[in-house]
Structure formats: C-alpha cells, structure tokens
C-alpha positions in Angstrom: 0.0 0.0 0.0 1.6 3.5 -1.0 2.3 6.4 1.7 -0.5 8.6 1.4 1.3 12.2 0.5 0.1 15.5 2.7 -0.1 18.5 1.1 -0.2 21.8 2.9 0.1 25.5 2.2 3.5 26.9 2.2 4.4 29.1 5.3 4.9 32.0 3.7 1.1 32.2 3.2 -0.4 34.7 5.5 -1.9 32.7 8.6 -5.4 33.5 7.8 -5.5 31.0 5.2 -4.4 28.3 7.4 -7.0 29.1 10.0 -9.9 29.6 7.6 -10.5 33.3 8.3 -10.2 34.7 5.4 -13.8 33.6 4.3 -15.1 36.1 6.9 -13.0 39.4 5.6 -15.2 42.0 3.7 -12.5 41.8 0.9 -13.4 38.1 0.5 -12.8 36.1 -2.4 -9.8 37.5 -4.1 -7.7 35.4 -6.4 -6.0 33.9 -3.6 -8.5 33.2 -1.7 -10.2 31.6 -4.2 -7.7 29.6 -5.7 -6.8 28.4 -1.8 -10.0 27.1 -1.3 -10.7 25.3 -4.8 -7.9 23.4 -4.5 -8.3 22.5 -1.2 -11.7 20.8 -1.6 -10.3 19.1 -4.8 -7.7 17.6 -2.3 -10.5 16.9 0.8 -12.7 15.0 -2.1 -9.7 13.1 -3.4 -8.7 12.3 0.5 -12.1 11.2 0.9 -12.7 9.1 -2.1 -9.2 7.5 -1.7 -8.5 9.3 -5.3 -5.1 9.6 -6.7 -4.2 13.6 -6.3 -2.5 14.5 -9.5 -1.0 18.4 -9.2 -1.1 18.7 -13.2 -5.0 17.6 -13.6 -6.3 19.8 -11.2 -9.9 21.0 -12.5 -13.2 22.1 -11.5 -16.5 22.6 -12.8 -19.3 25.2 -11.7 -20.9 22.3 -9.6 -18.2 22.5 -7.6 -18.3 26.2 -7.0 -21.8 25.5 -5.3 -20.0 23.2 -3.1 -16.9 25.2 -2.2 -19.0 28.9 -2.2 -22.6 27.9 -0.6 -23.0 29.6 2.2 -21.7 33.1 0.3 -24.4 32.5 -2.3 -27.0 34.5 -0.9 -24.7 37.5 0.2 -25.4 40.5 -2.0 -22.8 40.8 -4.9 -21.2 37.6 -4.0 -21.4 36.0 -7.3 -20.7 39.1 -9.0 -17.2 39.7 -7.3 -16.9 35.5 -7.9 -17.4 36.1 -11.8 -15.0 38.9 -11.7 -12.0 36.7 -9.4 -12.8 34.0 -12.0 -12.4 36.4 -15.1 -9.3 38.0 -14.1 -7.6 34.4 -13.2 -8.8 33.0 -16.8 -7.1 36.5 -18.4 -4.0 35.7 -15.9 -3.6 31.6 -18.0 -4.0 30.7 -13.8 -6.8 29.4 -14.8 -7.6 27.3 -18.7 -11.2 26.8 -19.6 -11.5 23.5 -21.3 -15.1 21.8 -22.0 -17.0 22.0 -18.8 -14.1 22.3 -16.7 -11.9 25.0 -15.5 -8.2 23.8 -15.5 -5.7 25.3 -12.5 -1.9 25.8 -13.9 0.0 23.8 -11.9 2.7 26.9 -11.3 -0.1 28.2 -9.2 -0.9 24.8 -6.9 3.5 25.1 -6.2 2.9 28.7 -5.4 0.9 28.2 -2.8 1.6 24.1 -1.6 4.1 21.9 -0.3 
C-alpha cells in the first residue's frame, strides 16, 4: 500500500488562510482566496474518495463552485465579485477553460503548496 502524501500550504502564506478566516473578511474572495479554497476541496474529495491527487489535472467545474462557495451564495454581490476573481484568473492563463471544466496551472498549486 503506498504512503499517502500530505499536502499543505507553504508558510509564507499569511496565517489566515491556514486558520480559515479569510472567508469572513469583507475583501473576501480575491484570487488567492479563491484559488486556496478550490484546490483544497479538490484535495478533501480526493482524501475522501481514496482518489489519486494529481497536481497537473487539477480541474473544476461550476458544480463544484456550489460546493466550495454555498454559504456566500445569498450575500449581495457575491457572485458578481466571484465572476469577476474567475475572469481575471482565466485573463492571468491561472486558470484554462476547457469543455465544462476550468483547469488550474499547476505553477499556481506550487505557489501556494508543499
């Protein structure tokens, strides 16, 4: 049986992002914060499905938005300022629109994970 490997975000990262509270700061998502949390539930479902976590096939879809954003749904503008993160990361290559799925470079997931 292979090891399971443990990713976690580098320590450079300001601390709010390994204690959660940057979900609760009026400046909430912004690039960062977005890409923190999408590929953290990408890991959390892999961990849970006993998946194979492959760094260069990250992707997503926009049912897993509803997932990862549900509670900030209902906030006024939320899904605005989520449309406008998401824009600005597709304009940046961070993130590569392919099908159905959104694609995360794999530069970024290094950026931010050992």
């Amino acid at each position: 049986m292979e090891p399971k490997i443990s990713f976690k975000l580098k320590s450079e990262l300001p601390i709010k992002y390994e204690l959660g509270l940057h979900r609760v700061l009026p400046s909430y998502p912004t690039e960062t914060d977005f890409m923190v949390d999408i590929i953290q539930y990408i890991i959390k479902v892999c961990e849970i499905k006993d998946k194979n976590f492959n760094p260069a096939d990250l992707k997503f879809s926009a049912k897993t938005l509803k997932y990862v954003f549900n509670e900030n749904e209902v906030t006024p503008g939320f899904k605005d300022k989520l449309r406008i993160v998401i824009k600005k990361l597709m304009d940046a290559e961070t993130l590569i629109k392919r099908g159905e799925f959104l694609y995360i470079n794999k530069a970024v997931f290094n950026e931010l994970y050992n």
